[in-house]
N, CA, C and O of each residue as an XYZ file, in Angstrom:
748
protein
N      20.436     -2.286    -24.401
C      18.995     -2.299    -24.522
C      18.405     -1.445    -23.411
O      18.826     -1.649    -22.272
N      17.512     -0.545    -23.603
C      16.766      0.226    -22.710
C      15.758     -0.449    -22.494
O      15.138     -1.253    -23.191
N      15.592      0.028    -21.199
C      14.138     -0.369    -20.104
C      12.869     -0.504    -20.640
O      13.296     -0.567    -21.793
N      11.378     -0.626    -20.819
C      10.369     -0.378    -21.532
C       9.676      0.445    -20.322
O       9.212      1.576    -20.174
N       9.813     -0.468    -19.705
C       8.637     -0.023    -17.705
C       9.721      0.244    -16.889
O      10.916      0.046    -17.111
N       9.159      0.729    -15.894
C      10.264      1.083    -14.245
C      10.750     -0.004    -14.114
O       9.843     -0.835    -14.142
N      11.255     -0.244    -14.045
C      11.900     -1.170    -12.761
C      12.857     -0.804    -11.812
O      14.049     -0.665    -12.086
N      12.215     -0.592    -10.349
C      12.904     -0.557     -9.627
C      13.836     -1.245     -8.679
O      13.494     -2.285     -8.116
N      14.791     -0.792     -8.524
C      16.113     -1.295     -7.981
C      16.867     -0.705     -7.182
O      17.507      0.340     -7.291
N      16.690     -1.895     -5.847
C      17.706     -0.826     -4.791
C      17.220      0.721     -4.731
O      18.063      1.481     -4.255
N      15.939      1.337     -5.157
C      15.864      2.360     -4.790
C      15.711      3.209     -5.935
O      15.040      4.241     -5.904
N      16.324      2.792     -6.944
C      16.555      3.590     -7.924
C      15.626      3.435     -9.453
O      15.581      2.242     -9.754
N      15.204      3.942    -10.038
C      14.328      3.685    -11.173
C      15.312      3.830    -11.971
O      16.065      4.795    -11.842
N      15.505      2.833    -13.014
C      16.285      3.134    -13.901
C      15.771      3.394    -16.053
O      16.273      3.718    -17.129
N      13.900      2.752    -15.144
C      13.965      3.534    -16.877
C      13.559      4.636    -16.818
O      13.931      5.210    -17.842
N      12.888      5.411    -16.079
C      12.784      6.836    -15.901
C      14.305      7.606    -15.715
O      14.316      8.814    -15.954
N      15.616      6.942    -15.288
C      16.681      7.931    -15.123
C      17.375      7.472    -16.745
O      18.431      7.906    -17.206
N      16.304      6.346    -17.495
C      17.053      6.146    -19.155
C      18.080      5.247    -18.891
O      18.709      4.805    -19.852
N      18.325      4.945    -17.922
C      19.663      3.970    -18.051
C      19.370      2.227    -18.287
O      18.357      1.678    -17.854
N      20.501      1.482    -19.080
C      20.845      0.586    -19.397
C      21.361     -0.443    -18.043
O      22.233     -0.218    -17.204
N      20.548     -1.516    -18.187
C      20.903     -2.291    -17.048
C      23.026     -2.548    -16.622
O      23.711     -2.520    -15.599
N      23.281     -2.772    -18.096
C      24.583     -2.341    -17.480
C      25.180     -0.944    -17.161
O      26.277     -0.874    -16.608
N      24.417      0.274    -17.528
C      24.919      1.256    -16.869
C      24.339      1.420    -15.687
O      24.154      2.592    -15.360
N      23.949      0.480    -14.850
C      23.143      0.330    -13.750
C      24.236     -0.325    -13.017
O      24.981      0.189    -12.183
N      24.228     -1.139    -13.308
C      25.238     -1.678    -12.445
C      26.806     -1.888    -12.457
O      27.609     -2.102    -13.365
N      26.969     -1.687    -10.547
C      28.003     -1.756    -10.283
C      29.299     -1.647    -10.809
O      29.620     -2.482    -11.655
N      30.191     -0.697    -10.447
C      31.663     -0.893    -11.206
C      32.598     -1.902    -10.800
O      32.663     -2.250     -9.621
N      33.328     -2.399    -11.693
C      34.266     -3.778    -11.674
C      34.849     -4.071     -9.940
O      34.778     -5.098     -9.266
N      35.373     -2.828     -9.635
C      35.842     -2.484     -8.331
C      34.918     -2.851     -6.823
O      35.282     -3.181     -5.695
N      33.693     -2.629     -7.392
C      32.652     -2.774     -6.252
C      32.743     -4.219     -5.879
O      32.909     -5.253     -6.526
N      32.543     -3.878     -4.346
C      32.476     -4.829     -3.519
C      31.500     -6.381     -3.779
O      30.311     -6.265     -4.079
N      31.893     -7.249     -3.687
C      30.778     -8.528     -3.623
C      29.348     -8.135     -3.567
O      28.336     -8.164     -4.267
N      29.857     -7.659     -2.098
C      28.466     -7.487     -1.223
C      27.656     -6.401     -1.707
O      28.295     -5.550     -2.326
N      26.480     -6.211     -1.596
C      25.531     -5.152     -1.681
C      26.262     -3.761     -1.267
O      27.365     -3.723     -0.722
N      25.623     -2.829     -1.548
C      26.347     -1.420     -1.462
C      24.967     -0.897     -0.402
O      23.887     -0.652     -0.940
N      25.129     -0.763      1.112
C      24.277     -0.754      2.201
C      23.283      0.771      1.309
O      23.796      1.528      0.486
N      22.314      0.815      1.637
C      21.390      1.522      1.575
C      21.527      2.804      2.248
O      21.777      2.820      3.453
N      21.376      3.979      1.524
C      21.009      5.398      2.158
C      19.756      6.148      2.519
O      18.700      5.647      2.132
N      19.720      7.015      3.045
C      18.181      7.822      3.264
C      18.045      8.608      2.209
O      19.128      8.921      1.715
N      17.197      9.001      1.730
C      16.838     10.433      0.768
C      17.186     11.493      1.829
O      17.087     11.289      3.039
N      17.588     12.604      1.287
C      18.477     13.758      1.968
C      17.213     14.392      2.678
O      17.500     14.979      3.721
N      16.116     14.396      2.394
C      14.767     15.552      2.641
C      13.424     14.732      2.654
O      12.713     14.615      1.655
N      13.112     14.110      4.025
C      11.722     13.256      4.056
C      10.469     14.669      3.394
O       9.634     14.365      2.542
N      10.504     15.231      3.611
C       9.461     16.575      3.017
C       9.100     16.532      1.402
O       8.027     16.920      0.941
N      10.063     16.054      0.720
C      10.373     16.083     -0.806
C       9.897     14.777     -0.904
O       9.439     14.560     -2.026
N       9.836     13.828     -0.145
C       9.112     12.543     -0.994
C       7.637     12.389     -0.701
O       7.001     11.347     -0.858
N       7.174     13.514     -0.266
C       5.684     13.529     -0.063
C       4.584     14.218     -1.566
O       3.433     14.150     -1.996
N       5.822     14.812     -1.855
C       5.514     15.704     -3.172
C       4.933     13.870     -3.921
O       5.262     12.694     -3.762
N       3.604     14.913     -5.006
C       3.305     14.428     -5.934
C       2.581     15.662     -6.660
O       2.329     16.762     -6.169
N       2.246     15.088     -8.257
C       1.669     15.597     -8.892
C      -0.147     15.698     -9.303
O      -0.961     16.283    -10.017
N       0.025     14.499     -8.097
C      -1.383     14.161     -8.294
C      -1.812     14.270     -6.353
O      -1.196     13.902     -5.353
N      -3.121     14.945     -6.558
C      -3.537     15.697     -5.061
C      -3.422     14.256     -4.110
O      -2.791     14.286     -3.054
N      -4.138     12.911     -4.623
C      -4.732     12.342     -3.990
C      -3.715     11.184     -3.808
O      -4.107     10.506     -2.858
N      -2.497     10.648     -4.364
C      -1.235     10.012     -4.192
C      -0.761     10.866     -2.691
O      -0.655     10.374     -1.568
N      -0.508     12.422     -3.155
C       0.280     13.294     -1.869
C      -0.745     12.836     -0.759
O      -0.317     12.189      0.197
N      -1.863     13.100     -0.839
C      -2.449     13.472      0.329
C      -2.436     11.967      1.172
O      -2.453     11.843      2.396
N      -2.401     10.829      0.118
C      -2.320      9.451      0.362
C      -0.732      9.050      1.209
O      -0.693      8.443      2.279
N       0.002      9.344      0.755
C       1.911      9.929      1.262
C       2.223     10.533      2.470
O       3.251     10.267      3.093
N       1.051     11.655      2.977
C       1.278     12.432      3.603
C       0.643     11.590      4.937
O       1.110     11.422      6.063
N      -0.554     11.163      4.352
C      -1.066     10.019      5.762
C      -0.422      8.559      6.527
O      -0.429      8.004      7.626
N       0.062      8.391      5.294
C       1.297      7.112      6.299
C       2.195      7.677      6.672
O       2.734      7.117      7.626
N       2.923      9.124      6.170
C       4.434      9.547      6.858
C       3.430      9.830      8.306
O       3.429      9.130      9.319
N       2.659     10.987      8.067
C       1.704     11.465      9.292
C       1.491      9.928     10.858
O       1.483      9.948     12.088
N       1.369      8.914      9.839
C       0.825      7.958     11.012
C       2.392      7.207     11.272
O       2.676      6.581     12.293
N       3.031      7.359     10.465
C       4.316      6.633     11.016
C       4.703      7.324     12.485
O       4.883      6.866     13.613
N       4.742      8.766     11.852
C       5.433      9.380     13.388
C       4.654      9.388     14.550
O       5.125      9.492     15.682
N       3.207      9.257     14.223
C       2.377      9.422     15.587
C       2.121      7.527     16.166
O       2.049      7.161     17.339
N       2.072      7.032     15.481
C       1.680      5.422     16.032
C       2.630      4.948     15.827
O       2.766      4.204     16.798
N       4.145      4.723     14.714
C       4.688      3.422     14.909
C       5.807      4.270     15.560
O       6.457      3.507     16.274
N       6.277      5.448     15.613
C       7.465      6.099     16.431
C       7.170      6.833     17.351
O       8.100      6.954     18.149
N       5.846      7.656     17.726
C       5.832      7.728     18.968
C       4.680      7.161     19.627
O       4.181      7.810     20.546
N       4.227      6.152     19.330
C       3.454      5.186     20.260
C       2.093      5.652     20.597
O       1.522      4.737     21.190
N       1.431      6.551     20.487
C       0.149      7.421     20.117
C      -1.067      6.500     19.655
O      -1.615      6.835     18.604
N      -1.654      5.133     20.467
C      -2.095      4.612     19.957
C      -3.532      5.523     20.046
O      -4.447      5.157     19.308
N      -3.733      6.580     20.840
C      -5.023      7.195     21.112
C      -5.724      7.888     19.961
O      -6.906      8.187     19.788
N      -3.928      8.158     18.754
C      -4.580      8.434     17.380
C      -4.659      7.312     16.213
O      -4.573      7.611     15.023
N      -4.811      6.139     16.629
C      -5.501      4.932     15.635
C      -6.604      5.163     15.114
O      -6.804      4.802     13.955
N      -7.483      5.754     15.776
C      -8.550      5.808     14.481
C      -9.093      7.298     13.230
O      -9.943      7.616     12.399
N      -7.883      7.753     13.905
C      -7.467      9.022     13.060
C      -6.864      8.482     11.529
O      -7.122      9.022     10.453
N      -6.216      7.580     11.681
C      -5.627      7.008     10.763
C      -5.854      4.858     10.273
O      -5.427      4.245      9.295
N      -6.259      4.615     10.864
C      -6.937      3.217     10.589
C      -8.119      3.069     10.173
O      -8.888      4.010     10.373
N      -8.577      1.982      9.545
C     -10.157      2.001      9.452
C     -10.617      0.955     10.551
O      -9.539      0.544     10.981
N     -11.627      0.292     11.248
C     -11.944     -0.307     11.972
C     -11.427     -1.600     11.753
O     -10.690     -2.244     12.500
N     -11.950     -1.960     10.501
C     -11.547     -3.440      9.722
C     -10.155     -3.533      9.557
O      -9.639     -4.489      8.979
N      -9.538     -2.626     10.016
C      -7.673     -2.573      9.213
C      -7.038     -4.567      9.197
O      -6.669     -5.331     10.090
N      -7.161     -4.667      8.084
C      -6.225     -5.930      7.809
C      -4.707     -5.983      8.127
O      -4.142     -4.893      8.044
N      -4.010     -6.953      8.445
C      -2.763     -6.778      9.388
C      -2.231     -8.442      8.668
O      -2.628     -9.583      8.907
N      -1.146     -7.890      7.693
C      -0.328     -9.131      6.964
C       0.707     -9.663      7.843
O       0.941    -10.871      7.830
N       1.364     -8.843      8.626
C       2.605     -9.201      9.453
C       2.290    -10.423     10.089
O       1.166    -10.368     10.587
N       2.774    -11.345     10.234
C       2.748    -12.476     10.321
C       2.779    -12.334     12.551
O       2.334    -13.049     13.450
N       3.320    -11.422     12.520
C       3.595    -11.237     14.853
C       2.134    -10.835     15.288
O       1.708    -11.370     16.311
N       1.347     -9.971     14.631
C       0.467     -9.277     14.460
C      -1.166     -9.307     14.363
O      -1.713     -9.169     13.268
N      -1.851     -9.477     15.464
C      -3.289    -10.047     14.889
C      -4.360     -9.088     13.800
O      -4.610     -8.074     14.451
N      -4.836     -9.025     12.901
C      -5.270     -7.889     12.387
C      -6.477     -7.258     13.245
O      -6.729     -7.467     14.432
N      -7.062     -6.546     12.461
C      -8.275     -5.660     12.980
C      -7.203     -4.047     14.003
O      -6.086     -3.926     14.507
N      -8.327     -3.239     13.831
C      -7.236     -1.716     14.979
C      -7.076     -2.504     15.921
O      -5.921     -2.918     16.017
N      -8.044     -3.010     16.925
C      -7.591     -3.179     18.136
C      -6.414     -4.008     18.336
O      -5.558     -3.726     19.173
N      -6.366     -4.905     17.669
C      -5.274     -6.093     17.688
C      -3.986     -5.105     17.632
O      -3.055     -5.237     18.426
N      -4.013     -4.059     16.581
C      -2.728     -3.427     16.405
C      -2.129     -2.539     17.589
O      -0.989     -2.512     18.052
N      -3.598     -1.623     18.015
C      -3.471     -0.574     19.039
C      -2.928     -1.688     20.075
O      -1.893     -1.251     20.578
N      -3.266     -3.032     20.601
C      -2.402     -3.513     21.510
C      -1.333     -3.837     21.613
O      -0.602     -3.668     22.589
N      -0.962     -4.619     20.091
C       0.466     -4.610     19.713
C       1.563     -3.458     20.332
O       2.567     -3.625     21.025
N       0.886     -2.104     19.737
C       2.225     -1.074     19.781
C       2.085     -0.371     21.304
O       2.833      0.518     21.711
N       0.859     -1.015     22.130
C       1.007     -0.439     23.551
C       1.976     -1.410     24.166
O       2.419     -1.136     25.281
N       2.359     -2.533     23.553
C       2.847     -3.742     24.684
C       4.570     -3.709     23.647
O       5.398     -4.584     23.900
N       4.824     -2.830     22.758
C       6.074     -2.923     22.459
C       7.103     -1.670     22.691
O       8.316     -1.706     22.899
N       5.873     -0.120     22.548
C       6.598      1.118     22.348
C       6.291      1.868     23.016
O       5.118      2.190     22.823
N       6.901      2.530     24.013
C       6.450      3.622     24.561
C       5.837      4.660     23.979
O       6.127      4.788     22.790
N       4.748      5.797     24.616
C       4.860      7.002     24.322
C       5.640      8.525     24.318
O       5.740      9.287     25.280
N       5.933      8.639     23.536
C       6.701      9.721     23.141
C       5.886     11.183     22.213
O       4.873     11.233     21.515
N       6.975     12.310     22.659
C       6.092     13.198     21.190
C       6.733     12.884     20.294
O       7.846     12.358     20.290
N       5.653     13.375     18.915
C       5.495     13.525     17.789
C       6.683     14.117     17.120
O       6.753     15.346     17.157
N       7.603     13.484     16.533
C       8.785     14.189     16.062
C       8.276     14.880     14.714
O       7.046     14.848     14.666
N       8.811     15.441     13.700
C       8.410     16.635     12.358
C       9.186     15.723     11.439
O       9.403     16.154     10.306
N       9.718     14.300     11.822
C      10.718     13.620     10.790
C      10.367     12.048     11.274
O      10.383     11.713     12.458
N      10.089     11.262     10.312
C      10.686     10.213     10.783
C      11.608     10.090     11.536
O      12.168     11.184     11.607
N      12.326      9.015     12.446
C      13.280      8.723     12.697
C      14.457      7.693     11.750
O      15.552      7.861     11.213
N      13.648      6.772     11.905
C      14.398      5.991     10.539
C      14.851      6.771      9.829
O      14.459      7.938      9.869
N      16.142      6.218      8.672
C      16.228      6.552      7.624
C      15.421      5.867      6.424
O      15.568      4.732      5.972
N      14.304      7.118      5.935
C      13.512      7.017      4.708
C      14.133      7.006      3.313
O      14.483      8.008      2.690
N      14.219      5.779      2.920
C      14.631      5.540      0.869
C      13.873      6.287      0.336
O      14.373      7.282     -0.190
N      12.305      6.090      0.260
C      11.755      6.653     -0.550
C       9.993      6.360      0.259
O       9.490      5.766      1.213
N       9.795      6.809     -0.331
C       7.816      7.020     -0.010
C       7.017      7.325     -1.166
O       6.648      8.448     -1.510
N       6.708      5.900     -1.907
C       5.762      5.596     -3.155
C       4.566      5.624     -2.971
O       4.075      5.003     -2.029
N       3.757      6.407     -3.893
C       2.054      6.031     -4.003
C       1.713      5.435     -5.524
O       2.144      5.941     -6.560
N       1.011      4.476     -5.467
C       0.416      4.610     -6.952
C      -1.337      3.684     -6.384
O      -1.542      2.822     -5.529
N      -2.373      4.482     -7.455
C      -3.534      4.201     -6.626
C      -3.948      4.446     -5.450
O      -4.012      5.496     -4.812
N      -4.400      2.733     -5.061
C      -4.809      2.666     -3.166
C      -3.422      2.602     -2.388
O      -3.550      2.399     -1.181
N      -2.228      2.728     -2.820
C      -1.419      1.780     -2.398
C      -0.083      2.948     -1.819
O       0.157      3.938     -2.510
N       0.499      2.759     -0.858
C       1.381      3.576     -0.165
C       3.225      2.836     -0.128
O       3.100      2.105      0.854
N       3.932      2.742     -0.353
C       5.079      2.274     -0.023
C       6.015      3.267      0.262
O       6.347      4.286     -0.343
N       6.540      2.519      1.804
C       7.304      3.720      2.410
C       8.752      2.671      2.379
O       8.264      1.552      2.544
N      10.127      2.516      2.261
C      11.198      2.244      2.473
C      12.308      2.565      3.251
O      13.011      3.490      2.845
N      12.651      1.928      4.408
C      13.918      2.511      5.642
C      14.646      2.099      5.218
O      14.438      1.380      4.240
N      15.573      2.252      5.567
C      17.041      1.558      6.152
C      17.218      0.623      7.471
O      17.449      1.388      8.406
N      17.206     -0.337      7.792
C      17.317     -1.208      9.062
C      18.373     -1.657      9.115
O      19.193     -1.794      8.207
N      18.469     -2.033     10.620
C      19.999     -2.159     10.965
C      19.759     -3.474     11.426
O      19.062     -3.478     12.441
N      20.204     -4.931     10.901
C      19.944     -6.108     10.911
C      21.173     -6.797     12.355
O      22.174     -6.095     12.499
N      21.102     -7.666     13.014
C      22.519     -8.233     13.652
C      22.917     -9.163     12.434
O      22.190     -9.943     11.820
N      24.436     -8.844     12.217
C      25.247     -9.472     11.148
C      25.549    -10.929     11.507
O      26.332    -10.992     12.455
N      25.077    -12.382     10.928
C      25.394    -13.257     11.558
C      26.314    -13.869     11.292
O      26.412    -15.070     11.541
N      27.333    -13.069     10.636
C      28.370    -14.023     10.363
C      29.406    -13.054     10.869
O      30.512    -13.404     10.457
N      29.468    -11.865     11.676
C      30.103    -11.222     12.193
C      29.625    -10.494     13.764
O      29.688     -9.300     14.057
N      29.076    -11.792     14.743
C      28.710    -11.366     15.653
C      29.090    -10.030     16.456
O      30.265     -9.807     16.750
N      27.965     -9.074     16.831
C      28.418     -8.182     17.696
C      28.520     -6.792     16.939
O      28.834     -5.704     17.422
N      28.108     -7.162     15.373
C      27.724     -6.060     14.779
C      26.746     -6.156     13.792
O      26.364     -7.308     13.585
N      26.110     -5.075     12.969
C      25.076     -4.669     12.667
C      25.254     -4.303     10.667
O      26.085     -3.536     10.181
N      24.639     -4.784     10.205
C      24.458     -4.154      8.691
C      23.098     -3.889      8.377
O      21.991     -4.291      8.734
N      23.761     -2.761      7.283
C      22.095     -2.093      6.812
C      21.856     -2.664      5.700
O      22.628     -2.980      4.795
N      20.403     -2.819      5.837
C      19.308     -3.459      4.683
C      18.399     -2.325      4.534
O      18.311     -1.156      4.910
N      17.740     -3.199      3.800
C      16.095     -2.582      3.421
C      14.808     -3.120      4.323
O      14.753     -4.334      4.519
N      13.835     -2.322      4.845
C      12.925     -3.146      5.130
C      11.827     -1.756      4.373
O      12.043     -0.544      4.358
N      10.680     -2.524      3.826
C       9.686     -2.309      3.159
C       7.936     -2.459      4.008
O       7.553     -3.249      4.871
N       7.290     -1.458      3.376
C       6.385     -1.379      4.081
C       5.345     -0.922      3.330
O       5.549      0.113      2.697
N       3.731     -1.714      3.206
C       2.933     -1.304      1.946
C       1.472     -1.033      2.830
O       1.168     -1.566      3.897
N       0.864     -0.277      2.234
C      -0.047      0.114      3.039
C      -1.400      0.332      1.853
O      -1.169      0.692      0.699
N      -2.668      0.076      2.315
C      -3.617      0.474      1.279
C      -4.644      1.723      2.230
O      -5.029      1.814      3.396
N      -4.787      2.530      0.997
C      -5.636      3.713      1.874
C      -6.928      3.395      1.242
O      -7.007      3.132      0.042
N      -8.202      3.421      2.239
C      -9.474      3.411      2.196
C      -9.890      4.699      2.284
O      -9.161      5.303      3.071
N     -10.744      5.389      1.823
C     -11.605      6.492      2.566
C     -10.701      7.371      3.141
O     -11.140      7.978      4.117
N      -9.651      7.590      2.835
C      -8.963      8.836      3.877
C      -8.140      7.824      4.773
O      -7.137      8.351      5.253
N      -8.279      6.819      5.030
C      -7.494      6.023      6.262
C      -6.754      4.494      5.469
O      -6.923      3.815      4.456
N      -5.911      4.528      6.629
C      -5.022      3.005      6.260
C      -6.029      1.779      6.241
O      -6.635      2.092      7.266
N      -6.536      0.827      5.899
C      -7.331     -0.405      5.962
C      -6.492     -1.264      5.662
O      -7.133     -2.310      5.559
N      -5.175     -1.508      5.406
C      -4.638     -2.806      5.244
C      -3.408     -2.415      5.200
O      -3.209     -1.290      4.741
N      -1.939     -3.440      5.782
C      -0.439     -3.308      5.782
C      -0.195     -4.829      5.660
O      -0.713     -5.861      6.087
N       1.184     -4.353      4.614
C       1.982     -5.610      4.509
C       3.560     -5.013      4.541
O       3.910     -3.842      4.395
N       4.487     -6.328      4.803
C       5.577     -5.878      5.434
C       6.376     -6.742      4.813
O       6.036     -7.463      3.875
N       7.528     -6.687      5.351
C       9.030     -7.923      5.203
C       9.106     -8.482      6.200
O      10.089     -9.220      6.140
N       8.503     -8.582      7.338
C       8.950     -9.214      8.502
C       8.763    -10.689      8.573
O       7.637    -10.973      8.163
N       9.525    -11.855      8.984
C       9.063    -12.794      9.074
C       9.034    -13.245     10.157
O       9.893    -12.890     10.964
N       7.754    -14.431     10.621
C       7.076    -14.835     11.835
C       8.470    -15.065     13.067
O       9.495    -15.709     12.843
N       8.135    -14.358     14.322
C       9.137    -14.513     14.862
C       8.421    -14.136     16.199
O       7.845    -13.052     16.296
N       8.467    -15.304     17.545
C       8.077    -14.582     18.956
C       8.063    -13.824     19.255
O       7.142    -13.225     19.809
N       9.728    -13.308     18.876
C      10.503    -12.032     19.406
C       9.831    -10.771     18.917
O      10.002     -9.794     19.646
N       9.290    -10.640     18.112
C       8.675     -9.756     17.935
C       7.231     -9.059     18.447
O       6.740     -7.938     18.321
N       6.765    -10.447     19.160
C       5.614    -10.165     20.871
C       6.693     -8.288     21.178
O       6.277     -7.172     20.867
N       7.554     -8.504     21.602
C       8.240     -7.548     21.985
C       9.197     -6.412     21.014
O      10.149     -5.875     21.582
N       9.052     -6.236     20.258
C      10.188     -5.972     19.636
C       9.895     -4.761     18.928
O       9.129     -4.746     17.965
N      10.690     -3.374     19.533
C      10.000     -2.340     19.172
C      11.195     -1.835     18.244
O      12.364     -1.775     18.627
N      10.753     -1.488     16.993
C      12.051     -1.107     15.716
C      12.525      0.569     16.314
O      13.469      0.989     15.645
N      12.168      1.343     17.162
C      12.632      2.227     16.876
C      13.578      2.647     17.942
O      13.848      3.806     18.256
N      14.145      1.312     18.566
C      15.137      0.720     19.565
C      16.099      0.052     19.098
O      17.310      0.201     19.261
N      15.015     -1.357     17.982
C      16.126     -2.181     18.033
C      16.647     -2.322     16.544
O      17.019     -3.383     16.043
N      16.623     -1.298     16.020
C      16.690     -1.074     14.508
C      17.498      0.106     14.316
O      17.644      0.566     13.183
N      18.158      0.754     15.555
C      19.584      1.381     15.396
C      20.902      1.218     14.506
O      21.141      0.092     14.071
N      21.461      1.894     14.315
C      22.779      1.307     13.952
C      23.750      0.950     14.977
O      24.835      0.464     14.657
């Protein structure tokens, strides 16, 4: 039976690539476990759209990823926030300022890299709505002392040219008062 709508999976659309949920999945051979997550080969290529205002929507969260959440640039928050910015993360108080303090008290400043750092899955627009996907490097708890890759997800709504609202995967955790991902989210 074929797909009717997208559904995405692990990354992959499978009714746009036409495939059958069992030609979707996994061969007999494959492992139990999940098959760890990769980057897209070319962060540049997932900015592409066909529609001006998705790209230009794409281009402003990759744009603010590298200047505020990887190199710590909180001086360009309102280049890219709206005043009101709503803040779902549960560590996180909303409104800019709440955030601009957040990422002064977790990340240093650095320059502006031309790439993410993370490894980027993919970078979705549809509408108001932005979804960007890494790769994170979790501590394995049933194999202390090392690290497996997941997914962590990240949704963003654009107002007017700017971000006004984020939601995340993170769940409520102290540690995260401190906890800067582009340290502790290595492999």
């Amino acid at each position: 039976m074929k797909f009717k709508t997208v559904v995405i999976c692990c990354g992959l659309a499978l009714a746009s690539a036409g495939l059958t949920r069992a030609q979707a999945a996994p061969p007999a051979a494959a492992p139990a476990l999940g098959i760890p997550p990769t980057a897209a080969p070319d962060q540049a290529a997932l900015l592409n759209s066909n529609d001006a205002r998705l790209a230009a929507n794409k281009k402003l969260v990759f744009d603010m990823w590298r200047a505020i959440i990887q190199a710590g640039r909180t001086d360009l928050a309102p280049q890219y926030f709206t005043q009101s910015y709503i803040q779902h993360n549960p560590n996180v108080a909303t409104g800019r300022d709440a955030m601009v303090a957040y990422m002064k008290q977790t990340r240093p400043v650095l320059p502006i890299e031309p790439k993410i750092a993370f490894p980027v899955i993919a970078i979705m627009a549809e509408g108001d709505l932005v979804m960007i996907a890494t790769v994170s490097h979790t501590p394995d708890p049933q194999a202390p002392g090392t690290r497996y890759a997941g997914t962590h997800f990240d949704m963003f709504r654009i107002e007017n040219g700017k971000i006004a609202e984020h939601w995340d995967s993170v769940a409520k955790d102290p540690a995260a008062l401190h906890y800067n991902p582009n340290e502790q989210n290595k492999p």
